[in-house]
C-alpha positions as CSV (number, residue, x, y, z in Angstrom):
1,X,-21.8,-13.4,38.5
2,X,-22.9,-10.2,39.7
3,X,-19.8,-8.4,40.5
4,X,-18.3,-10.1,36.9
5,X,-21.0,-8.5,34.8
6,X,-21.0,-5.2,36.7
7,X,-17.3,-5.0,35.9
8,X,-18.0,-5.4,32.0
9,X,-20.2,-3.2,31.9
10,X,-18.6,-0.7,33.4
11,X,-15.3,-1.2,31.1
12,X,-17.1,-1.3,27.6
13,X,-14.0,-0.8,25.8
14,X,-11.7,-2.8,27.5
15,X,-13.7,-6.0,27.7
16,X,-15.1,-5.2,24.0
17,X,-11.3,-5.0,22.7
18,X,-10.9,-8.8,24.6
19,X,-13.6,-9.5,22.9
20,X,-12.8,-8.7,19.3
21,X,-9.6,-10.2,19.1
22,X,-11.1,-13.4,20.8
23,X,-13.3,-13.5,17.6
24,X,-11.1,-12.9,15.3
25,X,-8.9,-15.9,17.2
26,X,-11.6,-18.3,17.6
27,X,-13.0,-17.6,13.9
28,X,-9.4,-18.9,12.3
29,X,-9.5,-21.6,14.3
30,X,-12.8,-22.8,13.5
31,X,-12.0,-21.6,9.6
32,X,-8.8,-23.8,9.3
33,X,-10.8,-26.6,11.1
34,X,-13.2,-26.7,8.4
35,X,-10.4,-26.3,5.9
36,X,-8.7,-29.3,7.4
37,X,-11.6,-31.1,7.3
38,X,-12.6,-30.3,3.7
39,X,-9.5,-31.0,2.3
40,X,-9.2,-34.6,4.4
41,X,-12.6,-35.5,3.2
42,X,-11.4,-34.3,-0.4
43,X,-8.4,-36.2,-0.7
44,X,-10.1,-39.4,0.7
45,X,-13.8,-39.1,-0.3
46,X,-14.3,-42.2,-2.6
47,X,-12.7,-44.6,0.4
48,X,-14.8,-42.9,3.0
49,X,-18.2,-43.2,0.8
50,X,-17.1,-47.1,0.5
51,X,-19.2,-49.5,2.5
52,X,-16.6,-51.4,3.3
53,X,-14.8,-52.4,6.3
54,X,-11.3,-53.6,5.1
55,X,-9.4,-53.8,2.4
56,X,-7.2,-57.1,1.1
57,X,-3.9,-55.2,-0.6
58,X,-0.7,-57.2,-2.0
59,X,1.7,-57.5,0.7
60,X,4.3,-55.1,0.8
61,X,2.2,-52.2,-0.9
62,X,2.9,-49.7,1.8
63,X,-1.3,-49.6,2.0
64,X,-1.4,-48.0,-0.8
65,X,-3.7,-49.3,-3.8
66,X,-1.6,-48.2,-6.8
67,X,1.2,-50.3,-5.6
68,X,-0.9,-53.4,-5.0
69,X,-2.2,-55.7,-7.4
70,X,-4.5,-59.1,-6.2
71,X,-6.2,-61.3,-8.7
72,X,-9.4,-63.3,-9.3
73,X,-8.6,-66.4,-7.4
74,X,-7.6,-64.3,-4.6
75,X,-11.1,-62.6,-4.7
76,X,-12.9,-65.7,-5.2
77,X,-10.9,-67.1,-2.1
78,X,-12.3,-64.1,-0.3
79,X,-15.5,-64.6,-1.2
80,X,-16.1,-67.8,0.2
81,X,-14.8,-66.1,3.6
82,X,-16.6,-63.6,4.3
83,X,-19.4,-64.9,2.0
84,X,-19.6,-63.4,-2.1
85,X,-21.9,-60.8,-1.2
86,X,-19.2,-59.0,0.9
87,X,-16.2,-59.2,-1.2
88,X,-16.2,-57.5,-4.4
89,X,-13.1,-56.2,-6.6
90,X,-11.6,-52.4,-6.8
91,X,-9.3,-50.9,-9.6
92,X,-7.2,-47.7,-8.9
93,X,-5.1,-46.2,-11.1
94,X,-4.4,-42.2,-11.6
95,X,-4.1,-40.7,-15.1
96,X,-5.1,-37.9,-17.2
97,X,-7.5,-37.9,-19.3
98,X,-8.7,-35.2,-22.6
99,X,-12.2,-34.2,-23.6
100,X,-13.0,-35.8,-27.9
101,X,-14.0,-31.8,-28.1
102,X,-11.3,-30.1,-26.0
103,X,-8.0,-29.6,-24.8
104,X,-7.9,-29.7,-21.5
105,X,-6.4,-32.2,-19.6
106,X,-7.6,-33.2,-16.0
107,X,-5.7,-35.1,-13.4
108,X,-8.3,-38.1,-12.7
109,X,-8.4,-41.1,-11.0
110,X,-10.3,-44.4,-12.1
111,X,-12.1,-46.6,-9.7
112,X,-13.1,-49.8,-11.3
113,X,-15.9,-51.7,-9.8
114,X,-18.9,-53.9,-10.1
115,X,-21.9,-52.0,-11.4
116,X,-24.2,-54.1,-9.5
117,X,-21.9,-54.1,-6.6
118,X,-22.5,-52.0,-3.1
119,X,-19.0,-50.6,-4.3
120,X,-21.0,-48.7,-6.7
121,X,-21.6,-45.5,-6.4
122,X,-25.2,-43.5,-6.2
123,X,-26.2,-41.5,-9.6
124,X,-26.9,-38.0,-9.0
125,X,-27.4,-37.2,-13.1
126,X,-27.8,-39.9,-16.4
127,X,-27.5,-43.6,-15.9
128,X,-26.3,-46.1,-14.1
129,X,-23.1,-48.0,-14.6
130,X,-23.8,-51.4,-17.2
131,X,-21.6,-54.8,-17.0
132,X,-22.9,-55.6,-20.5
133,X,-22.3,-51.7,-21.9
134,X,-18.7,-51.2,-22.8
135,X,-17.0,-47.8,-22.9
136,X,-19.5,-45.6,-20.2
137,X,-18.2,-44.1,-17.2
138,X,-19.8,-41.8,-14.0
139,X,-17.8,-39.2,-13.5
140,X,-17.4,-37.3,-10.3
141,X,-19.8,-33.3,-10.9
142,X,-17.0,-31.3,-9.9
143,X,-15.6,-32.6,-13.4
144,X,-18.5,-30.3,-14.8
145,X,-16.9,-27.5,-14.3
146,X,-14.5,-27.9,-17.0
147,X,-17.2,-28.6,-19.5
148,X,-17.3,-32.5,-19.0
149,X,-21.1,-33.4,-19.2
150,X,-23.5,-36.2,-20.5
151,X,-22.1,-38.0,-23.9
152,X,-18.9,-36.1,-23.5
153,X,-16.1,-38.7,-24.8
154,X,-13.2,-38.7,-22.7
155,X,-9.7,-40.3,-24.1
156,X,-6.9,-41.4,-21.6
157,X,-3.8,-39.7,-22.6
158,X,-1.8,-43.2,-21.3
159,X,-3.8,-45.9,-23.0
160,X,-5.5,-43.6,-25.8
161,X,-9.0,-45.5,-24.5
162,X,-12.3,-43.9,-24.8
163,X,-14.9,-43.7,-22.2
164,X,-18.4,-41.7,-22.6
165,X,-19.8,-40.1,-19.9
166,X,-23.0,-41.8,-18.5
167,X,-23.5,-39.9,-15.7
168,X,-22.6,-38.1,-12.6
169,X,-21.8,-38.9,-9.4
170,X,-21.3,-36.4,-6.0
171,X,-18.5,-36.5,-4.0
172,X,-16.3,-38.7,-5.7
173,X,-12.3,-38.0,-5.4
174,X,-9.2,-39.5,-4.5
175,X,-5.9,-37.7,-4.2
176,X,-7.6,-34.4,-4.9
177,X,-8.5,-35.3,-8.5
178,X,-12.3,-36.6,-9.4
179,X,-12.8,-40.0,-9.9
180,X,-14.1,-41.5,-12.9
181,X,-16.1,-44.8,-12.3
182,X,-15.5,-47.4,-14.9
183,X,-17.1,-51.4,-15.1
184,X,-15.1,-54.4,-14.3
185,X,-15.1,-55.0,-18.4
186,X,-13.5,-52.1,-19.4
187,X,-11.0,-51.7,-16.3
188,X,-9.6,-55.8,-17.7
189,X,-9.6,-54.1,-21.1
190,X,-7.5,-51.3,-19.9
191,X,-5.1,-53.8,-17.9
192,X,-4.6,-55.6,-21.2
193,X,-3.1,-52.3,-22.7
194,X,-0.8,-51.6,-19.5
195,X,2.8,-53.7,-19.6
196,X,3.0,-55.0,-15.7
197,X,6.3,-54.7,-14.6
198,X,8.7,-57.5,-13.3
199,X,7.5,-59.6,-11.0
200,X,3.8,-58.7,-10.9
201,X,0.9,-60.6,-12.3
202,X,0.2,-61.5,-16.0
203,X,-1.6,-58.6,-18.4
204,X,-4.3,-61.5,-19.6
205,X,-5.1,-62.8,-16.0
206,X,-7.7,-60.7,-14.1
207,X,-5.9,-58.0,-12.4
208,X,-7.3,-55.8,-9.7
209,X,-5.6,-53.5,-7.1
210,X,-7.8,-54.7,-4.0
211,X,-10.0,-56.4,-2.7
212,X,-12.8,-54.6,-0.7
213,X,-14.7,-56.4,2.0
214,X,-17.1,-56.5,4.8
215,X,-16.1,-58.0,7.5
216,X,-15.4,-58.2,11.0
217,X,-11.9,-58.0,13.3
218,X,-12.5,-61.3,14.3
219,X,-12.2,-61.9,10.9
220,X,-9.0,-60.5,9.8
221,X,-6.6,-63.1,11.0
222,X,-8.3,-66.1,9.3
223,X,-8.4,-64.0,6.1
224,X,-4.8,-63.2,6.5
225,X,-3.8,-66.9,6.7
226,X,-5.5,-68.0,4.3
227,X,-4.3,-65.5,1.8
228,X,-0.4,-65.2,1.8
229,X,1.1,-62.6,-0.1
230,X,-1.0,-60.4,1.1
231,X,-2.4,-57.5,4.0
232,X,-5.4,-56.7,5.3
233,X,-5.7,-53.3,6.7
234,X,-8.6,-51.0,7.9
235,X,-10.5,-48.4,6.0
236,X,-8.9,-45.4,8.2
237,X,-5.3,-47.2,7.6
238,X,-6.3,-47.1,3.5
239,X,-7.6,-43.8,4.0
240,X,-4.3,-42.5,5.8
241,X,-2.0,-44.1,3.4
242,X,-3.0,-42.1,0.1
243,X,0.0,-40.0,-0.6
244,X,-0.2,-36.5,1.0
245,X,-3.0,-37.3,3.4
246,X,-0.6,-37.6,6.5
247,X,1.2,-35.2,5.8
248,X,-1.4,-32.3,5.1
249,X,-3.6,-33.1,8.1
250,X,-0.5,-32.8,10.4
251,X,0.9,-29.6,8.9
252,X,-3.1,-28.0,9.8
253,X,-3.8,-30.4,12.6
254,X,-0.2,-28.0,13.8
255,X,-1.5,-25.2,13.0
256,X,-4.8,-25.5,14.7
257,X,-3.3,-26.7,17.9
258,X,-0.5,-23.3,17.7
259,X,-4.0,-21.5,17.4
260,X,-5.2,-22.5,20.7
261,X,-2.3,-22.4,22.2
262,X,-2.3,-18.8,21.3
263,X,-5.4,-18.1,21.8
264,X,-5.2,-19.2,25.6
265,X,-1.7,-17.5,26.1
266,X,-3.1,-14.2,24.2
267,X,-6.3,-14.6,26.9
268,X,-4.1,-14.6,30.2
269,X,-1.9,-12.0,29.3
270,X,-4.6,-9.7,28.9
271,X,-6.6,-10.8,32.0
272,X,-3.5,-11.2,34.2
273,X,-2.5,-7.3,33.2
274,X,-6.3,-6.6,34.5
275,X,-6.1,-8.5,37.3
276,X,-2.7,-6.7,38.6
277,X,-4.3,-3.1,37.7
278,X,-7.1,-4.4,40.0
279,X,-4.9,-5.5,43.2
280,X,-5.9,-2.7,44.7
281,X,-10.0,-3.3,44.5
282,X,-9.6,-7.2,45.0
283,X,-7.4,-6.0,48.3
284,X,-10.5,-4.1,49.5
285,X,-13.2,-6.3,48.5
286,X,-11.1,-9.4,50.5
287,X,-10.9,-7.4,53.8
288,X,-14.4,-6.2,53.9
289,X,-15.1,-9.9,53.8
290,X,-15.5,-11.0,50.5
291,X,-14.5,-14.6,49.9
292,X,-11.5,-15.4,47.6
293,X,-13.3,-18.0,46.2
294,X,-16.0,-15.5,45.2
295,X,-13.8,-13.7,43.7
296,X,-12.0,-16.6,41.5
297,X,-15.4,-17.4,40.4
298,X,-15.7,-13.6,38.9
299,X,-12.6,-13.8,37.0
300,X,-13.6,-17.4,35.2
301,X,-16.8,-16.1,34.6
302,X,-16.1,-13.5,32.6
303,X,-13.5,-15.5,30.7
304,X,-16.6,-17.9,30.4
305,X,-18.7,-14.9,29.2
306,X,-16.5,-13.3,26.0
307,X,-15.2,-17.2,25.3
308,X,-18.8,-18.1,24.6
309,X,-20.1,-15.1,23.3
310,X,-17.3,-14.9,20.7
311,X,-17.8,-18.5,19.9
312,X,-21.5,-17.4,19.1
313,X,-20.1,-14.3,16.7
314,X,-17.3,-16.8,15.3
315,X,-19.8,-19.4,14.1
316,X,-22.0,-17.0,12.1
317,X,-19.2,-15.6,10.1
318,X,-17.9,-19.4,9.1
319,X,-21.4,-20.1,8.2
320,X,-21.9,-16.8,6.2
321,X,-18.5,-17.5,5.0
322,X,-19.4,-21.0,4.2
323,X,-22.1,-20.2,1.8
324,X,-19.6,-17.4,0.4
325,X,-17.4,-20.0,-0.4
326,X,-16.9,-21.0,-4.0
327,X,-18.2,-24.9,-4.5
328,X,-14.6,-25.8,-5.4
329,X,-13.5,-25.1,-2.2
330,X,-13.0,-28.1,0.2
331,X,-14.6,-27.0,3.3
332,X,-16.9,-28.9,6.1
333,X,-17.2,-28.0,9.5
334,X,-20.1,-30.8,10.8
335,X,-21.9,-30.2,14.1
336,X,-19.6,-32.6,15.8
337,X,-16.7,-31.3,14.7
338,X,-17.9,-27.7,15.7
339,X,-19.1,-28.7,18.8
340,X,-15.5,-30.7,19.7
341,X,-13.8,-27.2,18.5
342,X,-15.5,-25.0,20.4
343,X,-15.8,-27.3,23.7
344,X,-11.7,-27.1,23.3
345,X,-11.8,-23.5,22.5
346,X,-13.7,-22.6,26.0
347,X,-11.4,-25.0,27.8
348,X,-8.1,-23.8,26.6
349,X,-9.8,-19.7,27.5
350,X,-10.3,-21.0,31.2
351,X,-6.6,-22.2,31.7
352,X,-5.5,-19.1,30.3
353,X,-7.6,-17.7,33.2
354,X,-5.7,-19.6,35.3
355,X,-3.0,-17.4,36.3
356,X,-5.2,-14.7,37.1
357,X,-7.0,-16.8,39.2
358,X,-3.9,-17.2,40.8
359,X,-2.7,-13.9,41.5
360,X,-6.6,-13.1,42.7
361,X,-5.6,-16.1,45.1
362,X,-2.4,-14.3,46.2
363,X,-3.7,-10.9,47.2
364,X,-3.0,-9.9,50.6
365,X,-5.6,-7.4,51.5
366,X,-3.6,-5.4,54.0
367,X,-0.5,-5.2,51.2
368,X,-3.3,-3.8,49.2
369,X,-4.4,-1.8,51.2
370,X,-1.5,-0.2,52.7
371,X,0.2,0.5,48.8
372,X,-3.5,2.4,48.5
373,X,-2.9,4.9,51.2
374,X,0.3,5.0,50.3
């Protein structure tokens, strides 16, 4: 520790120049990891606020809800399961939708559900969804933002329904477009106005996409037999099948592994060049009798030292960036996933220190010695 912080202190510059780019590294990768995240918790946020544990789809639907279509004796046949309390229905379906007052069309998605079910979601503004009031919806508050707010009448460009805005709800998307929370009333209503296509259930019979549940893995197979026709999959498997989820977290989760990868091989270069300037000194210091362990340990600790102390620098310019950041940007970086980050930032900096330790290992002190006089 001694000789390690002796040695930085004497080479301000260079250790300072390690330093900076180590920031600028580590601050990208924390950046795109709160990118990754926001944008993940974005596309998926109205499955992930769901209390549920499963989901009951149509078989064959790929996961997905929008290809999936169960019905009421299905969901009564859950019920008495997993008891009626822990089964309750869900409508999806994506469309655009026009303010009465506006032009401006938004990609939404509606979520049908029971008003007085826990699929219901918490009112941040207005009123509560109604089984007995027809024609109200919550919409999600980003939705604000294009002028949308209490009373607004919004008319779905497929259907030509109207829905009035009742209140507003945090949080709430699917497939990076706001949700729009409708009652069980009007999502049959809409049904009605929709021609199923061949094959699939009757318009007049109660039609939902799935069936969300609470329930445990035990569970699953008896639910399974007892409804054919059908799949029941986990919340992270619904989650992962909305289109473009898969596919965007692997294209950053590559990125962000590049970056350390980088990051570590950027890191040995730069101490392995130091350690080969320094033959000379480590040669020295081994034949007046300093161990090589000692010496190892001197290396690591000063790729411990500018690892953590950039790691410090990087987390206060994502937070200031963070609060910098406009609200419609989808960006989370939790304490867990900060702490996972940065735990696998300082590990990938000490076996890029490796091969420095390495070549510290290899020094022969009288080779050193002898190319010194020389």
């Amino acid at each position: 520790m001694y000789l390690a912080i002796r040695e930085m202190r004497f080479a301000k510059a260079r250790y300072t120049l390690i330093a900076t780019i180590m920031v600028l590294v580590s601050f990208l990768v924390l950046f795109v990891t709160g990118l990754a995240q926001g944008l993940a918790y974005d596309n998926a946020a109205s499955v992930k606020n769901m209390a549920a544990t499963h989901f009951i789809l149509e078989q064959e639907s790929n996961h997905r809800f929008t290809r999936s279509q169960v019905d009421q004796t299905q969901l009564e046949k859950a019920g008495f399961l997993v008891g009626e309390e822990n089964a309750e229905p869900l409508g999806v379906k994506m469309t655009t939708v026009i303010p009465a007052d506006g032009t401006e069309k938004m990609d939404v998605t509606l979520l049908a559900v029971n008003s007085s079910g826990w699929l219901a979601p918490t009112v941040t503004e207005g009123s509560p969804l109604s089984d007995t009031i027809k024609g109200q919806v919550l919409v999600d508050q980003t939705m604000s933002d294009s002028g949308v707010k209490i009373g607004t009448v919004l008319v779905d460009q497929a259907s030509g329904t109207n829905w009035t805005v009742n209140g507003f709800v945090k949080n709430e998307s699917f497939s990076h477009t706001p949700a729009i929370f409708l009652n069980k009333q009007d999502w049959l209503d809409l049904q009605k106005q929709t021609l199923t296509r061949p094959g699939m259930k009757s318009a007049d019979s109660q039609v939902y996409n799935a069936i969300a549940i609470k329930s445990t893995n035990e569970k699953v197979k008896d639910i399974q037999a007892a409804l054919p026709n059908t799949e029941v999959i986990t919340k992270s498997e619904a989650v992962s099948a909305i289109p473009g989820y898969k596919e965007e977290q692997g294209s950053l989760m590559m990125m962000i592994v590049f970056l350390f990868v980088i990051s570590a091989f950027v890191l040995a270069v730069f101490f392995y060049v130091i350690t080969i300037q320094k033959t000379s000194q480590f040669g020295i210091l081994k034949a007046i009798g300093t161990r090589t362990a000692y010496l190892a340990r001197s290396v690591t600790m000063q790729v411990m030292v500018l690892s953590v102390g950039s790691l410090v620098i990087s987390v206060l310019l994502v937070r200031l960036f963070e609060a910098l950041l406009p609200s419609s940007m989808p960006f989370q970086l939790g304490f867990s996933t900060l702490s996972l980050t940065s735990l696998s930032f300082v590990i990938m900096s000490l076996a890029g220190s490796l091969f420095s330790v390495w070549k510290v290992a290899k020094i022969d002190a009288l080779d050193a010695i002898g190319r010194t006089a020389a």
